[in-house]
C-alpha positions as CSV (number, residue, x, y, z in Angstrom):
1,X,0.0,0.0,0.0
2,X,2.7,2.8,0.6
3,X,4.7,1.9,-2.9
4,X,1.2,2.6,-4.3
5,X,0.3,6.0,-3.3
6,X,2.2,9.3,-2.5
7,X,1.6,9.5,1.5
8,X,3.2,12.6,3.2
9,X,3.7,11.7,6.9
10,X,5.1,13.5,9.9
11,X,7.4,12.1,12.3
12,X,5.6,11.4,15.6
13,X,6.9,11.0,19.6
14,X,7.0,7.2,18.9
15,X,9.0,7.0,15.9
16,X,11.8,9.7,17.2
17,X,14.3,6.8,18.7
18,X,14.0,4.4,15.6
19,X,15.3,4.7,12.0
20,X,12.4,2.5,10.9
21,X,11.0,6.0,9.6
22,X,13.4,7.4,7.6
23,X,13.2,3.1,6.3
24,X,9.8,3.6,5.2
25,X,9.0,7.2,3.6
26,X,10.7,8.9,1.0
27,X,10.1,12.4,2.0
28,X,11.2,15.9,-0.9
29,X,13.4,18.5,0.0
30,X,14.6,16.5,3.1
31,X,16.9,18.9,5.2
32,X,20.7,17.4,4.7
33,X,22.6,20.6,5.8
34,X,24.2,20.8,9.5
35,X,22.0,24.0,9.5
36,X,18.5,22.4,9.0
37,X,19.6,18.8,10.8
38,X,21.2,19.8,13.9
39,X,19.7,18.0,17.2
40,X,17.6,15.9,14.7
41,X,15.9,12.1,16.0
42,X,17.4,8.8,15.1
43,X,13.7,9.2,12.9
44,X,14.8,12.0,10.5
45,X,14.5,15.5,9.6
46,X,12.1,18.2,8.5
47,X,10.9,18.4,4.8
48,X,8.9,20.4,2.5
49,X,6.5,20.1,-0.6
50,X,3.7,21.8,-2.3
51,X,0.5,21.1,-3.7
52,X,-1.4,23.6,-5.9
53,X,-0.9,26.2,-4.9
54,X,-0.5,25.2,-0.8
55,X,3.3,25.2,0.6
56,X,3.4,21.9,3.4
57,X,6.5,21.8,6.0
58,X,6.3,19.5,8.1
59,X,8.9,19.5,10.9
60,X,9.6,17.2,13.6
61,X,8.9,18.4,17.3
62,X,10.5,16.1,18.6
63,X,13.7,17.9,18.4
64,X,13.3,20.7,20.4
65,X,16.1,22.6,18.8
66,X,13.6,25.6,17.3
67,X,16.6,27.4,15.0
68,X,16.8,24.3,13.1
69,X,13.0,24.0,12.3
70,X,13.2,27.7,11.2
71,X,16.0,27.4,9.1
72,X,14.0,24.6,7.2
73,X,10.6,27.1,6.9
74,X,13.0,29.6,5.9
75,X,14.6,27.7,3.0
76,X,10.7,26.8,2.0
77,X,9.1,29.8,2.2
78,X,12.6,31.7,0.9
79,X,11.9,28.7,-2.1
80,X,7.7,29.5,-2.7
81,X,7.5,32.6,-2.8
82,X,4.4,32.5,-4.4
83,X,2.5,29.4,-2.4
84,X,-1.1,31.1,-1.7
85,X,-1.1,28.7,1.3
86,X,1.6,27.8,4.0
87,X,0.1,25.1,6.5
88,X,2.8,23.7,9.0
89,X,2.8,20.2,10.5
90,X,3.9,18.6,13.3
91,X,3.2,16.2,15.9
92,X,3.3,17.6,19.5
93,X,0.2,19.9,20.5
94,X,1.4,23.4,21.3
95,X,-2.2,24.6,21.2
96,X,-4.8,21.5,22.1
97,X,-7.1,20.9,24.2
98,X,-6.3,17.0,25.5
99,X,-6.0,15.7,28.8
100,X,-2.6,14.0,28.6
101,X,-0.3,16.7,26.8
102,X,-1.8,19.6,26.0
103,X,-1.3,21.2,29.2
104,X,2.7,19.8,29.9
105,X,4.9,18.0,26.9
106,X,2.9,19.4,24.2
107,X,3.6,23.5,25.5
108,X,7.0,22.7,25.9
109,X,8.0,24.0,22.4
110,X,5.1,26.6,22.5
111,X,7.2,29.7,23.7
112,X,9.5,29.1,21.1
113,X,7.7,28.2,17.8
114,X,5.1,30.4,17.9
115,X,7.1,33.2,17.0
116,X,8.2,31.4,13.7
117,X,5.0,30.9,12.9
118,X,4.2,34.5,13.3
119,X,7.1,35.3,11.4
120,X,6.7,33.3,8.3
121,X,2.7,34.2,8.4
122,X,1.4,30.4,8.4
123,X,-2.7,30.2,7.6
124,X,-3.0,26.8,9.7
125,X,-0.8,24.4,11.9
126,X,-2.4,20.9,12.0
127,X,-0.9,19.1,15.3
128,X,-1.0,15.3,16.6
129,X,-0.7,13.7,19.7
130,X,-3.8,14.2,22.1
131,X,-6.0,12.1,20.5
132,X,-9.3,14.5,20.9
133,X,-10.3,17.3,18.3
134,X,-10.2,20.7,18.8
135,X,-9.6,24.2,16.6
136,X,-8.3,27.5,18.2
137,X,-9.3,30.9,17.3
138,X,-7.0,33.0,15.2
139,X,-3.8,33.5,17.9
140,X,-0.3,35.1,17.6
141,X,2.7,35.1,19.9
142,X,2.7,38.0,22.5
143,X,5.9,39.1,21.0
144,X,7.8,38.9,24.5
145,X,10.7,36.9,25.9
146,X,9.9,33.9,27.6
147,X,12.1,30.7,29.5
148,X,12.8,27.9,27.0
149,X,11.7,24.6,28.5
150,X,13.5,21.1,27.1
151,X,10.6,19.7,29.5
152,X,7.6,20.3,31.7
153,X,8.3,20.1,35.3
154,X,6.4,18.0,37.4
155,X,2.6,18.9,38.6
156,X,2.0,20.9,41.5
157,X,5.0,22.2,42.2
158,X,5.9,26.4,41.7
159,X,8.2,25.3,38.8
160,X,5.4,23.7,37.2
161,X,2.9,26.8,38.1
162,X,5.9,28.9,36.8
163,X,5.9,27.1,33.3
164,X,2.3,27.0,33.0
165,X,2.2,31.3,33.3
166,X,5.4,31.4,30.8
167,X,3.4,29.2,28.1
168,X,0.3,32.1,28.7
169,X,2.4,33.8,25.6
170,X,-0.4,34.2,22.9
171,X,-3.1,36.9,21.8
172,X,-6.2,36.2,20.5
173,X,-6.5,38.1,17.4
174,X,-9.8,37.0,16.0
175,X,-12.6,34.5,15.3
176,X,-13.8,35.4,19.0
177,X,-17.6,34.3,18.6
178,X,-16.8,31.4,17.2
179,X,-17.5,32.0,13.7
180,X,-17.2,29.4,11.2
181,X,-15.9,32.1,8.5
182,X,-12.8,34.7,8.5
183,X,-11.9,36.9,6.2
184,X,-8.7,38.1,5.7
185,X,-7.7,37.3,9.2
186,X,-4.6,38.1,11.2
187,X,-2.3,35.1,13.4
188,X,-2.7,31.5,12.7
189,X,-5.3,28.9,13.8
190,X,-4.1,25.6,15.2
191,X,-6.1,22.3,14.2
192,X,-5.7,19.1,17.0
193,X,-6.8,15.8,15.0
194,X,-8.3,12.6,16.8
195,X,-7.7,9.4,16.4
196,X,-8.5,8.2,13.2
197,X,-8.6,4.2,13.2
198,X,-10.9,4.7,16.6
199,X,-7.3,2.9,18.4
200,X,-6.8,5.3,20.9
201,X,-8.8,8.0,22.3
202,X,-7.7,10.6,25.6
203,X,-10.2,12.9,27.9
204,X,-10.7,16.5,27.0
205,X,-8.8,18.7,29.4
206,X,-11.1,19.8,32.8
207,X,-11.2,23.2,31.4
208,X,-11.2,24.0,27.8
209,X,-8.7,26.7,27.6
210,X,-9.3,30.6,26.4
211,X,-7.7,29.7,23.2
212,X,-9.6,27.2,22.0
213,X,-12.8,27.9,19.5
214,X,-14.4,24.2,19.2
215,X,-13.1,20.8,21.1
216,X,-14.9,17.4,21.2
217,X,-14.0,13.7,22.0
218,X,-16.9,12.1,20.7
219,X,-15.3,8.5,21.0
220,X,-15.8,7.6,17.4
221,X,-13.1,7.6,14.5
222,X,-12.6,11.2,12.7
223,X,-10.8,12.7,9.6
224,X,-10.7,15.7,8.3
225,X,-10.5,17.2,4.6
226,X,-9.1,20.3,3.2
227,X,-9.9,22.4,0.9
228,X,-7.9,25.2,-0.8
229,X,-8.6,27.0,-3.7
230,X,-6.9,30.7,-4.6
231,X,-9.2,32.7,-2.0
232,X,-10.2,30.0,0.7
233,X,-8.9,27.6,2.9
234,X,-11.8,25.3,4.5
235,X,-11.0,22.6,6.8
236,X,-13.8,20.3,7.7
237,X,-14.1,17.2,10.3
238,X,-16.3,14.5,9.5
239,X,-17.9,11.2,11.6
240,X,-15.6,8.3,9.5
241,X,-18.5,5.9,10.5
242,X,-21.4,8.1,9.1
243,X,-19.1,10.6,6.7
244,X,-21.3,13.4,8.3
245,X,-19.9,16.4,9.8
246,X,-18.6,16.5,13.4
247,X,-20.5,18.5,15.6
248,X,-18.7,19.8,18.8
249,X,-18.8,20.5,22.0
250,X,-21.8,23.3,22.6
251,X,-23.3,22.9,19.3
252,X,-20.2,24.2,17.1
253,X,-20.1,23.1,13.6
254,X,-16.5,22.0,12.8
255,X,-16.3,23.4,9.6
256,X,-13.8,26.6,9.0
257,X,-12.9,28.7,6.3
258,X,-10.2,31.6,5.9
259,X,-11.3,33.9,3.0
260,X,-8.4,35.7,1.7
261,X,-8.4,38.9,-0.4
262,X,-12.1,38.2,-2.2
263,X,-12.8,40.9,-4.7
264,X,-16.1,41.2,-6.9
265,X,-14.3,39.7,-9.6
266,X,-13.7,36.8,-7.8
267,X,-17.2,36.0,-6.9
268,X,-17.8,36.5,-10.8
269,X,-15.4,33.5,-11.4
270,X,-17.2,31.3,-8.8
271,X,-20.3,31.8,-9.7
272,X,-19.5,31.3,-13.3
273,X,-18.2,28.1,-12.0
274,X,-21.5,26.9,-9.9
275,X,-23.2,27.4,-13.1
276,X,-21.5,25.4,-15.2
277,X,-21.5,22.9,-12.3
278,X,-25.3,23.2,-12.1
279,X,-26.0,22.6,-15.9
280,X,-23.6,19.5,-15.1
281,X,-25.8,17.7,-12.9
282,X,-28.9,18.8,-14.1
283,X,-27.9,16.7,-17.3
284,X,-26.7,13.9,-15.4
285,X,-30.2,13.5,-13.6
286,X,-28.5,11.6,-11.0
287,X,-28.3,14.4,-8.1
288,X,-30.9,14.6,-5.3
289,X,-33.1,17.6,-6.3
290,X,-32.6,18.8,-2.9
291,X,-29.0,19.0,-3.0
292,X,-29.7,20.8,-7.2
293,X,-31.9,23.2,-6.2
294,X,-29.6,24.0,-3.0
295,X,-26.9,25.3,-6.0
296,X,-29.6,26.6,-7.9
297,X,-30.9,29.0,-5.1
298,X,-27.5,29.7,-3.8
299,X,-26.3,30.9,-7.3
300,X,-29.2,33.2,-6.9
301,X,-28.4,34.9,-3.7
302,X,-24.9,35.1,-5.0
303,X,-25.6,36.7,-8.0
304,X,-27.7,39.4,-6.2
305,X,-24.9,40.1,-4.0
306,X,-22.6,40.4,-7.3
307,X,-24.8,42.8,-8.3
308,X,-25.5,45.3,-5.4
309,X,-23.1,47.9,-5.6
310,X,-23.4,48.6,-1.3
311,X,-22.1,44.6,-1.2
312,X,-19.1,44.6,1.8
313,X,-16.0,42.3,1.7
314,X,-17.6,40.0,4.0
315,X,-20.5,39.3,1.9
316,X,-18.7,38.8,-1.4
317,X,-16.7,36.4,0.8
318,X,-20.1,34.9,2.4
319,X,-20.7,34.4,-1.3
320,X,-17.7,32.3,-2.5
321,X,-18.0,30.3,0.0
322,X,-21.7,29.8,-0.1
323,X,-21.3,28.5,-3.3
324,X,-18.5,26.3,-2.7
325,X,-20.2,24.1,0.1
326,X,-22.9,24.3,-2.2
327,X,-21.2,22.3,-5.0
328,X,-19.5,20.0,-2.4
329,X,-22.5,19.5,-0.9
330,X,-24.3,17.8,-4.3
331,X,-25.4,14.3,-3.4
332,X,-25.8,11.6,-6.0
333,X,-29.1,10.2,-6.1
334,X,-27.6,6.3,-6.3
335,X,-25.5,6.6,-3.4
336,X,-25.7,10.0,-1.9
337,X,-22.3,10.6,-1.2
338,X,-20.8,14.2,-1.3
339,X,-19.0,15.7,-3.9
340,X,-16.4,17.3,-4.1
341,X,-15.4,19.8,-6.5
342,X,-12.8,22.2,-5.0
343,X,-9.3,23.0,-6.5
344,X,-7.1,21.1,-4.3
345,X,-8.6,18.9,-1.5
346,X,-6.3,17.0,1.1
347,X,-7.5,14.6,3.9
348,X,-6.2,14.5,7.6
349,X,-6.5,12.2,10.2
350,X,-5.0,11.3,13.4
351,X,-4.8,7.4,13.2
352,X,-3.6,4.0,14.1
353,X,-2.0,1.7,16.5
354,X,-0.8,4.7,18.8
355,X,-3.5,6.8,16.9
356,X,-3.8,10.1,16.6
357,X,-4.0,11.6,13.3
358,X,-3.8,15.4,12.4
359,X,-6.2,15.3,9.6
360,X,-4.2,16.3,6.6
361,X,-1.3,16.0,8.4
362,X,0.0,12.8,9.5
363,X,2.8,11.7,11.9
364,X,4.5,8.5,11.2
365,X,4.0,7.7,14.6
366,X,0.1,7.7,14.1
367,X,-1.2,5.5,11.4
368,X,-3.3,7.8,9.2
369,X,-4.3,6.1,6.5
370,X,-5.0,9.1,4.3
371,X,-5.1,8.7,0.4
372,X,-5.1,12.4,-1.0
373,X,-2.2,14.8,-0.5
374,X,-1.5,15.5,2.8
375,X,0.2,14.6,6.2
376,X,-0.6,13.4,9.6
377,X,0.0,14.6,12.9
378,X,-0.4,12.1,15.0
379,X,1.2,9.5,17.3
380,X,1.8,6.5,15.3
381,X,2.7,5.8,11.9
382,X,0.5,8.2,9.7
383,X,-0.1,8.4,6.3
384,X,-1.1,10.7,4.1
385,X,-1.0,10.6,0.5
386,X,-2.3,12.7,-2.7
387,X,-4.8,10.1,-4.7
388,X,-4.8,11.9,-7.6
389,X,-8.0,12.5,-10.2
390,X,-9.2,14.1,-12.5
391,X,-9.7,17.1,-10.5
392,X,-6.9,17.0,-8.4
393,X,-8.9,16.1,-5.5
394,X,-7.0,14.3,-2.5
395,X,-9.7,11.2,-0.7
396,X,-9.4,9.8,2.5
């Protein structure tokens, strides 16, 4: 199965003090320089790749030596100048909301990376580890100096109550009300994938931090698929036993979208699109007329929007992205499965025998058994691949 795909993985906590990784995947732009290797696992070092129009690094936490990771993104970004996109992976949960990690080894690199993140302007960090889901709001680093930690101290002692205050070193920029939609946004949000085979689940934390926008541990398998096109970024969480969405904690829909720089013009494309789409099915005859005449009126809300000169920036972005979950939501009458008809879609999940898999991202040491284009952040071998078709789609 892994000579017959392209699987982008991520090295997980499990796989840092074994070669068997670096035996197994075949990752591009490895880092080889002392500059971009230094402190690296027995596993293997950082790498980079794009897809469309997306820029992936995916770095491995487990080296806690923050100037090497950077002089990888560096090299990347320095490389792709032009990626619409930059999503970065890794394994370890500096922003989650899980009972085992997220509140000791999974902050320990927290005061340190956030600041490279901030630097190099990443849209989305998709993390491992926890084994429970959860999405932040948009957050930055507070821009100060903080202790560097190579581990968290024991509980309930002041060295621990000291590292806990040094790790409170974020703002929250946006996405405050727990909007499913942002538009031109500013800081980065951070996306904790569960388990994805159902092998391993943790507890939520008592207390779901300030930082976190949605969290749930619904006890059931999960994967997530992403969506990028040139002016959105959509990440959505599905059921893996039901392929419905998942639904968290307090009623929050899981689905999230970054709209970046929508113009008129823009909407003119994407509506010209939906059309096209809807004259599709309507030949085909095989669509569930709900789903058609879903596209059908959404075209029409779209296009009045197009056309009122008093339209803002958020409704033109409303718009494109109204029309996008329209098309993806069209269900064939014969099986009623959704389609999916974005530029560039890529599959996450946290999976496997140690299980937890980051959705689009997937750590080696959690098994996700992605097919698309993507990674894995997760604890055990993960797997995420690019299944190419016809549309350059990526399935789980």
């Amino acid at each position: 199965l892994l000579r017959s795909m392209p699987v982008a993985t991520t090295i997980g906590n499990h796989d840092s003090k074994s070669v068997n990784y670096s035996n197994h995947f075949n990752n591009p732009n490895t880092a080889t320089s002392v500059a971009t290797t230094e402190g690296k696992t027995d596993a293997g070092t950082d790498y980079y790749f794009t897809y469309g129009n997306t820029l992936f690094v995916s770095i491995d936490t487990n080296n806690y030596n923050c100037a090497t990771h950077e002089n990888v993104i560096k090299e990347a970004v320095e490389a792709n100048p032009d990626a619409t996109w930059r999503v970065l992976m890794f394994h370890q949960d500096i922003y989650g909301s899980g009972y085992d990690h997220s509140d000791s080894d999974g902050i320990v690199l927290r005061t340190q990376l956030t600041p490279i993140i901030d630097k190099y302007d990443f849209d989305a960090v998709l993390q491992g580890h926890d084994h429970t889901y959860s999405r932040t709001y948009q957050l930055s680093s507070d821009g100060q100096t903080h202790s560097s930690y190579q581990s968290a101290p024991k509980t309930n002692t002041d060295d621990f109550s000291a590292y806990l205050g040094d790790n409170a070193c974020y703002n929250i920029l946006t996405n405050i009300e727990n909007k499913n939609n942002v538009v031109n946004p500013e800081g980065t949000v951070y996306f904790e994938a569960n388990s994805a085979t159902g092998s391993k689940y943790y507890q939520l934390i008592g207390t779901q931090q300030n930082y976190i926008a949605a969290r749930s541990q619904s006890w059931r398998p999960t994967y997530s698929v992403i969506d990028f096109t040139e002016t959105t970024l959509t990440v959505k969480t599905y059921d893996a036993a039901t392929n419905t969405e998942l639904v968290a904690d307090g009623n929050i829909k899981t689905s999230y979208t970054i709209v970046k720089s929508v113009e008129k013009e823009d909407l003119k494309k994407e509506i010209e699109s939906a059309e096209v789409k809807l004259g599709e099915v309507k030949a085909a005859g095989t669509y569930t007329e709900e789903s058609v005449q879903k596209l059908s009126d959404t075209i029409d809300a779209a296009k009045a929007i197009y056309e009122n000169a008093e339209s803002t920036t958020t409704d033109v972005a409303s718009a494109v992205t109204s029309l996008q979950e329209a098309v993806s939501a069209l269900k064939a009458v014969d099986n009623g499965e959704n389609g999916n008809d974005t530029d560039n879609n890529i599959s996450s999940g946290d999976s496997t025998s140690d299980g937890n898999n980051a959705g689009n991202a997937g750590t080696a040491d959690d098994n996700a058994g992605t097919s698309g284009n993507g990674q894995t952040s997760g604890n055990s071998t993960t797997q995420t691949g690019t299944a190419t078709t016809a549309k350059s789609n990526v399935q789980t």
